[in-house]
DRENKESE-393719 format. One record per residue (C-alpha): residue number from 1; residue in three letters; x, y, z. Coordinates in steps of 0.02 Angstrom, whole numbers, padded with zeros to 5 digits. Example, Ala and Ser with C-alpha at 12.3 -4.5 7.8 and 13.67 -1.06 7.14 Angstrom:
(milum 1, ALA, (00615, -00225, 00390))
(milum 2, SER, (00684, -00053, 00357))
% end
This chain:
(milum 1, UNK, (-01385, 01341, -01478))
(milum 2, UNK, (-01424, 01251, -01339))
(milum 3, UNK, (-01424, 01093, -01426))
(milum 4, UNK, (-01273, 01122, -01479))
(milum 5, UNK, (-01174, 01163, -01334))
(milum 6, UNK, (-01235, 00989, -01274))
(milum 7, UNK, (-01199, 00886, -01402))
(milum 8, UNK, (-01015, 00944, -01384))
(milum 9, UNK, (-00993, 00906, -01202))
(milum 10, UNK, (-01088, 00744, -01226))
(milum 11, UNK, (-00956, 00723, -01366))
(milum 12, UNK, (-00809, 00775, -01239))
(milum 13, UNK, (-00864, 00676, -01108))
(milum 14, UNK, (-00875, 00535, -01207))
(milum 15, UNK, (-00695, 00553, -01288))
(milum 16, UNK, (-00626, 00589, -01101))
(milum 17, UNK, (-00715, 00436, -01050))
(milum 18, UNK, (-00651, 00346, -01192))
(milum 19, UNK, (-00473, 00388, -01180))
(milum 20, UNK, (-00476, 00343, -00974))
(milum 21, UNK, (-00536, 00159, -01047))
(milum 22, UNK, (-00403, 00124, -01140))
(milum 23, UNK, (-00258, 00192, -01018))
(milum 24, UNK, (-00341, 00109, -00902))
(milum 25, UNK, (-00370, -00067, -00986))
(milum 26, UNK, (-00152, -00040, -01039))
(milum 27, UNK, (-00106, -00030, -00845))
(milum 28, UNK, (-00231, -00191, -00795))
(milum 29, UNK, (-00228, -00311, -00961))
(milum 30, UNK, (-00056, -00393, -00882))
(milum 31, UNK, (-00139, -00442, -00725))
(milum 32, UNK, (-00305, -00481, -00809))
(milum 33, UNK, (-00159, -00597, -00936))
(milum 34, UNK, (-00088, -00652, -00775))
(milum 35, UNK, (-00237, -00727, -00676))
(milum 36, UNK, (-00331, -00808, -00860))
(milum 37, UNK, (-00165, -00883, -00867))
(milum 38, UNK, (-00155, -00968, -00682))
(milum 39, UNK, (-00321, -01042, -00735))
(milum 40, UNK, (-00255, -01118, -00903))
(milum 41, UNK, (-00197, -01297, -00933))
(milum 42, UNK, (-00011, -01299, -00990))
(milum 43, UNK, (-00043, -01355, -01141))
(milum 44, UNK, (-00137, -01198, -01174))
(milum 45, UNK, (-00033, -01102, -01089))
(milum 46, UNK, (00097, -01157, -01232))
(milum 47, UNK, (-00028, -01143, -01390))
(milum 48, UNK, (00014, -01073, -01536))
(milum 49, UNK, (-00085, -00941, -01570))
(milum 50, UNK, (-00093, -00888, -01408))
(milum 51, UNK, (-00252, -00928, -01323))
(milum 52, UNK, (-00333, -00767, -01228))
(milum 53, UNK, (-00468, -00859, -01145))
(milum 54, UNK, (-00455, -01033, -01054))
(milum 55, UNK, (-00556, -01191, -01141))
(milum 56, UNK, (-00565, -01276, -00969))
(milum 57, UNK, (-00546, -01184, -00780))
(milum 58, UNK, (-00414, -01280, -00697))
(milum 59, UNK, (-00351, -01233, -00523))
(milum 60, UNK, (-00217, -01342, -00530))
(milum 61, UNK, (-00084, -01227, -00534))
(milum 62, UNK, (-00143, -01170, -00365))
(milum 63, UNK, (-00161, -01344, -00300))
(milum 64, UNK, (00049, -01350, -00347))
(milum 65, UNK, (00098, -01173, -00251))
(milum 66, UNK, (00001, -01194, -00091))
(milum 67, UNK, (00060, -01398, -00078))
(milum 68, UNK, (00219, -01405, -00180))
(milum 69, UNK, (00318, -01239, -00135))
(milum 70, UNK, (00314, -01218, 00043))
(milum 71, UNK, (00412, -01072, 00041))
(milum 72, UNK, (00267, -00987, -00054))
(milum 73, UNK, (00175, -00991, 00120))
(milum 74, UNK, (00327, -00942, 00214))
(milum 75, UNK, (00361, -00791, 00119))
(milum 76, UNK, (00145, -00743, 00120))
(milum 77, UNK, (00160, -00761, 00320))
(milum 78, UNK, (00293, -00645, 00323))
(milum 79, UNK, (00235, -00513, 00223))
(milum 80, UNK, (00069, -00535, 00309))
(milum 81, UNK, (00156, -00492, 00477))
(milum 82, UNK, (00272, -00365, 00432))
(milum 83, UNK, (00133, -00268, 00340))
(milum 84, UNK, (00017, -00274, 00492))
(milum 85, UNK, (00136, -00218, 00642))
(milum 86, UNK, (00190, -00090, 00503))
(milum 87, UNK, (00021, -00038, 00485))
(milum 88, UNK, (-00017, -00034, 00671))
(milum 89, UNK, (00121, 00091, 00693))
(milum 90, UNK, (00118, 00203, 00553))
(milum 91, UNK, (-00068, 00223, 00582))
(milum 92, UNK, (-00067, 00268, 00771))
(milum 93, UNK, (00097, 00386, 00769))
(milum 94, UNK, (00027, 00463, 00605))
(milum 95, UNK, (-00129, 00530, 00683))
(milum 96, UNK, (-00045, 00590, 00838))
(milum 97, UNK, (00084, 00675, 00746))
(milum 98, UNK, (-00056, 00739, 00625))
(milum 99, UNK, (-00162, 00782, 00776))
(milum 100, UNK, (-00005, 00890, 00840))
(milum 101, UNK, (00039, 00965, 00699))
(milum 102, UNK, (-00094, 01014, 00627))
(milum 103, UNK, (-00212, 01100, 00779))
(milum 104, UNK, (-00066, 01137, 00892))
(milum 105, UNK, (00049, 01272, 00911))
(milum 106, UNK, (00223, 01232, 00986))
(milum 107, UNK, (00382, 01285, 00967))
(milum 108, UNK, (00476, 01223, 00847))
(milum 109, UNK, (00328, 01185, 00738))
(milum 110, UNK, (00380, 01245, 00578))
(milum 111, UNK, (00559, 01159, 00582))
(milum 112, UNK, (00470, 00993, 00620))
(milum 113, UNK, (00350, 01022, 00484))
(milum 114, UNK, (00493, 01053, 00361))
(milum 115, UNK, (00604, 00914, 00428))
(milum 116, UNK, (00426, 00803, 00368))
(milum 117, UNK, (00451, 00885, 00213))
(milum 118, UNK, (00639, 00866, 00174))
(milum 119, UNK, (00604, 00684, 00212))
(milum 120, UNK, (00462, 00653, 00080))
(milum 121, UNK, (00630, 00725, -00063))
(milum 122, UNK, (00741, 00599, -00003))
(milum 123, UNK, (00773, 00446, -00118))
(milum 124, UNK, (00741, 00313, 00027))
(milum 125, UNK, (00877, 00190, -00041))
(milum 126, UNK, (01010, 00319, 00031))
(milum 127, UNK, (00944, 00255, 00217))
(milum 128, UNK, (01006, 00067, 00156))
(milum 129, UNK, (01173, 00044, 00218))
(milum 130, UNK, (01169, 00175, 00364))
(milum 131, UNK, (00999, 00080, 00421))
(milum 132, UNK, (01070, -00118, 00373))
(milum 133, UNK, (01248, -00042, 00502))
(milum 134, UNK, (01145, 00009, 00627))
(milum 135, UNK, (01034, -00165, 00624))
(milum 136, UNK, (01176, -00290, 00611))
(milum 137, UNK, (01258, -00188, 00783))
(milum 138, UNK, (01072, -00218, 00880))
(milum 139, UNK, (01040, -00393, 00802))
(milum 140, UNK, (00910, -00339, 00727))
(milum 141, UNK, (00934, -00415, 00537))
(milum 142, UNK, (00832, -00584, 00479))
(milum 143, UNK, (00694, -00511, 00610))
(milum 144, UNK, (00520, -00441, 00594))
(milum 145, UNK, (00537, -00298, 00702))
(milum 146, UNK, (00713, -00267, 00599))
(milum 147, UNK, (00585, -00233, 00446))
(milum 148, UNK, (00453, -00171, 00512))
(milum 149, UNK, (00554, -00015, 00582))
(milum 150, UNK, (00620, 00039, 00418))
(milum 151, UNK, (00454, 00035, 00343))
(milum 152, UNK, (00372, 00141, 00486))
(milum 153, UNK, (00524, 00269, 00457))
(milum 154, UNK, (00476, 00257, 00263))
(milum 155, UNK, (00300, 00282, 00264))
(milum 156, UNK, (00276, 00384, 00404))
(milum 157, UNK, (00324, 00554, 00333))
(milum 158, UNK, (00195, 00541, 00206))
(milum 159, UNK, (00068, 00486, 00331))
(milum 160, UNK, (00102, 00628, 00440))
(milum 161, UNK, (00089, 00764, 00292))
(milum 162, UNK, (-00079, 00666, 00252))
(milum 163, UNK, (-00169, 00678, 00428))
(milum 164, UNK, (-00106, 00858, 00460))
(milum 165, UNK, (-00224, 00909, 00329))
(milum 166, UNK, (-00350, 00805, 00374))
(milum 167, UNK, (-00369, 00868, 00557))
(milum 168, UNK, (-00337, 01055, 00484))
(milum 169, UNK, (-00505, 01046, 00396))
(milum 170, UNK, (-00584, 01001, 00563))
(milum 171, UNK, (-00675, 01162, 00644))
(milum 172, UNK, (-00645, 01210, 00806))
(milum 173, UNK, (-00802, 01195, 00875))
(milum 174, UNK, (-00797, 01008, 00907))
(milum 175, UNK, (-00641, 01032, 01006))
(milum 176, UNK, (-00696, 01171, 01098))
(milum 177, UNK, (-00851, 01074, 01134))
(milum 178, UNK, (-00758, 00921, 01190))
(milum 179, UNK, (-00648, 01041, 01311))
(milum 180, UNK, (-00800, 01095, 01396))
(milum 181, UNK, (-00868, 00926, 01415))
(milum 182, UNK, (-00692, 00884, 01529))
(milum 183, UNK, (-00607, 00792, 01399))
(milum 184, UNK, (-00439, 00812, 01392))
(milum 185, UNK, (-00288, 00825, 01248))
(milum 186, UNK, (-00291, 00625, 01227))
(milum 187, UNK, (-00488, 00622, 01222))
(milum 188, UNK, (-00482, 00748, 01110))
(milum 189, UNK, (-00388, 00659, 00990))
(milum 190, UNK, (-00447, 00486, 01051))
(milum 191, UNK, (-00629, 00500, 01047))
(milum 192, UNK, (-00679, 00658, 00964))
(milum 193, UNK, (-00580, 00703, 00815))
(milum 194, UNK, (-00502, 00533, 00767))
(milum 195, UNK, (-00663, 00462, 00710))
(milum 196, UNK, (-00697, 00598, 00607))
(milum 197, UNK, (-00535, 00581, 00508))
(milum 198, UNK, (-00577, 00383, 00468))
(milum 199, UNK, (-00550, 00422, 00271))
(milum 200, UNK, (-00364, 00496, 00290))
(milum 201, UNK, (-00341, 00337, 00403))
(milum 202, UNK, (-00383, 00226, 00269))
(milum 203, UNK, (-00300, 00322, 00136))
(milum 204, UNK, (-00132, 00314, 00234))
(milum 205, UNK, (-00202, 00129, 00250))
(milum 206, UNK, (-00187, 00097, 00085))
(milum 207, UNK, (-00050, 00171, 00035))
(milum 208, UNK, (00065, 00091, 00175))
(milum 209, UNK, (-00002, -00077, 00131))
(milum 210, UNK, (00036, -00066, -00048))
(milum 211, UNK, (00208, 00008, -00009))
(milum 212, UNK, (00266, -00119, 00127))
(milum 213, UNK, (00197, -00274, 00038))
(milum 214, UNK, (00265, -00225, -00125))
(milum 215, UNK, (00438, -00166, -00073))
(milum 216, UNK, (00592, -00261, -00121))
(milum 217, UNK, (00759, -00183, -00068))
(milum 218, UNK, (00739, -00158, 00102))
(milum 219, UNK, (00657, -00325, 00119))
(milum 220, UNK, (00814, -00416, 00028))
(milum 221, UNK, (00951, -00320, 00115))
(milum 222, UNK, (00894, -00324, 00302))
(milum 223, UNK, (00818, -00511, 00280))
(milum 224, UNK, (00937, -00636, 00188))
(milum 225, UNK, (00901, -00787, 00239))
(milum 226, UNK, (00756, -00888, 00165))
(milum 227, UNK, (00666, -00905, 00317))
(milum 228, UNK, (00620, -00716, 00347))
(milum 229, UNK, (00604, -00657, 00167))
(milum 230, UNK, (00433, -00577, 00114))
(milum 231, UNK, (00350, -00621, -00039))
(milum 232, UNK, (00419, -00468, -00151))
(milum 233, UNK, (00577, -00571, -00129))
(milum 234, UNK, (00521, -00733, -00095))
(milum 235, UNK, (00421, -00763, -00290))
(milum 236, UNK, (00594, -00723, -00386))
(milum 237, UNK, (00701, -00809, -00286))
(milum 238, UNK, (00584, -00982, -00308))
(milum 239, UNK, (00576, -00942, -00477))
(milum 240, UNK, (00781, -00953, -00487))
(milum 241, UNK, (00774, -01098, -00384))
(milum 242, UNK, (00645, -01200, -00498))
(milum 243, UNK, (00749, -01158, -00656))
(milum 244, UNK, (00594, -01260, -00750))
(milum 245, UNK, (00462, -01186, -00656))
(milum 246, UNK, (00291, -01183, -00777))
(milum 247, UNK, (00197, -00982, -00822))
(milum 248, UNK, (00042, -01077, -00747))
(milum 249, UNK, (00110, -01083, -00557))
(milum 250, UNK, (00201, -00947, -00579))
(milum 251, UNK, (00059, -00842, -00631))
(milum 252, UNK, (-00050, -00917, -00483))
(milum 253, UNK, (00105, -00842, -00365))
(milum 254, UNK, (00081, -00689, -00426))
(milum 255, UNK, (-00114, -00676, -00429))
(milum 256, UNK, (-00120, -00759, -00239))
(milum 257, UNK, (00025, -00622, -00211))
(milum 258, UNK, (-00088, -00454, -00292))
(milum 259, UNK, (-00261, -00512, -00230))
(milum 260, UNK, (-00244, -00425, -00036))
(milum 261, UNK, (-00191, -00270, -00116))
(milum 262, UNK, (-00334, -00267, -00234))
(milum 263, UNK, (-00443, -00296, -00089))
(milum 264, UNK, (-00416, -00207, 00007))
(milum 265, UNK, (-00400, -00068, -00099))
(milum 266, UNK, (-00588, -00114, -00174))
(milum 267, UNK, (-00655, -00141, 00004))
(milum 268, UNK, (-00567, 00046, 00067))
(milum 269, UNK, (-00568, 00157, -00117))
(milum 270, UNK, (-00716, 00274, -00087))
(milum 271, UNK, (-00632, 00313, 00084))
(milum 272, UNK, (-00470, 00340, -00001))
(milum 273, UNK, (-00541, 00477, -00123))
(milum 274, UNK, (-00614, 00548, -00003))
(milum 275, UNK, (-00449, 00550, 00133))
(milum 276, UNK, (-00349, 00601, 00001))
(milum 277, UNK, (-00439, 00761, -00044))
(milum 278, UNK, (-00478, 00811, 00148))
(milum 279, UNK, (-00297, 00872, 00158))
(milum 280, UNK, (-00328, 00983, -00006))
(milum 281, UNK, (-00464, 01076, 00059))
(milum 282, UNK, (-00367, 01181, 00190))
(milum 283, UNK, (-00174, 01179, 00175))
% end
């Protein structure tokens, strides 16, 4: 019987597992296509049949975006710095605002906590025009800072709801016990209860970063000239511009564009799990 009742969950797990392979191989086979193709020769790039594998490595295609399109760099530089200060800011107010929230009582508490909530509904492309007004009357368009505000508005709701739970599973104790010690409410937070949280903060990490360095409308309304554009706007509009421009360099765009996300989600992902399911535990 026992035997039995094995062999079908070995058989289950093995159909689960199987089934998880293929969705997963579906969502990464285009950038797996993507990068063999950046390492092609244009020839084979061209070849009929299609060739899956390159015969030869080349890294010439790279060679031809980091030397021939200068605006690739331009555009990297930007996004680079716009994800950064974003990150800077979403992370700090975050865990304050987490910190409050979630292990303080004040009035008023549940209407901010709701207001947090109403803004995770919204469809963010409704801010757009009120947001691109309200920059063009402070100067504020073609500018980092003019970017990097929106995003911290964006992302911060999110970020919030995330480290709330996070420093709600925390138990008292190690605040009480930093209290009697003669810390006080920025200690607290500061040097007590923020390092124990380190998972959520790479979890909102993560997600930020993706979301800032792969956003596009924002980035093309509140940044139109060439100069200031990031590269979620940058790679089309060189594309338009180079009406010829070869899959190979393309491609390599698009793999140099992917590979921070993809490392540092590799570097960060068991510290994502994990920040993501502290805020499930106590609610």
């Amino acid at each position: 019987m026992r035997r039995k009742w094995l062999l079908k969950r070995h058989i289950r797990e093995l159909a689960s597992f199987t089934i998880l392979f293929v969705l997963a191989f579906l969502f990464v086979s285009p950038l797996i296509w993507i990068f063999l193709t950046s390492l092609k020769e244009v020839k084979e790039i061209y070849h009929v049949p299609l060739m899956i594998l390159p015969r030869k490595i080349v890294l010439t295609h790279y060679q031809d975006i980091l030397t021939q399109a200068s605006g690739f760099i331009v555009y990297f530089a930007n996004s680079v710095k716009v994800t950064l200060g974003t990150l800077i800011f979403v992370l700090f107010f975050s865990s304050l605002s987490g910190y409050a929230i979630g292990r303080r009582s004040f009035v008023g508490k549940t209407i901010v906590l709701s207001f947090v909530l109403l803004l995770l509904a919204l469809p963010y492309i409704i801010y757009v025009i009120p947001i691109y007004i309200m920059e063009d009357n402070l100067g504020l368009i073609d500018t980092n800072l003019g970017l990097i505000l929106p995003y911290v508005a964006l992302n911060l709701p999110l970020s919030i709801f995330i480290m709330r739970g996070a420093f709600r599973t925390l138990p008292r104790e190690f605040e009480d016990a930093a209290r009697i010690d003669g810390c006080n409410e920025f200690q607290v937070w500061h040097k007590v209860l923020l390092p124990l949280v380190i998972p959520s903060l790479a979890a909102v990490a993560i997600i930020t970063f993706v979301a800032v360095w792969e956003e596009f409308m924002f980035a093309r309304t509140l940044m139109p000239s060439t100069h200031a554009q990031t590269l979620a706007v940058g790679i089309p509009t060189l594309k338009e511009e180079a009406k010829s421009w070869a899959y190979g360099t393309l491609s390599a765009a698009l793999t140099l564009s992917i590979l921070p996300v993809a490392g540092i989600f590799l570097v960060m992902q068991k510290s994502f799990v994990k920040g993501l399911l502290e805020g499930a535990i106590k609610k």
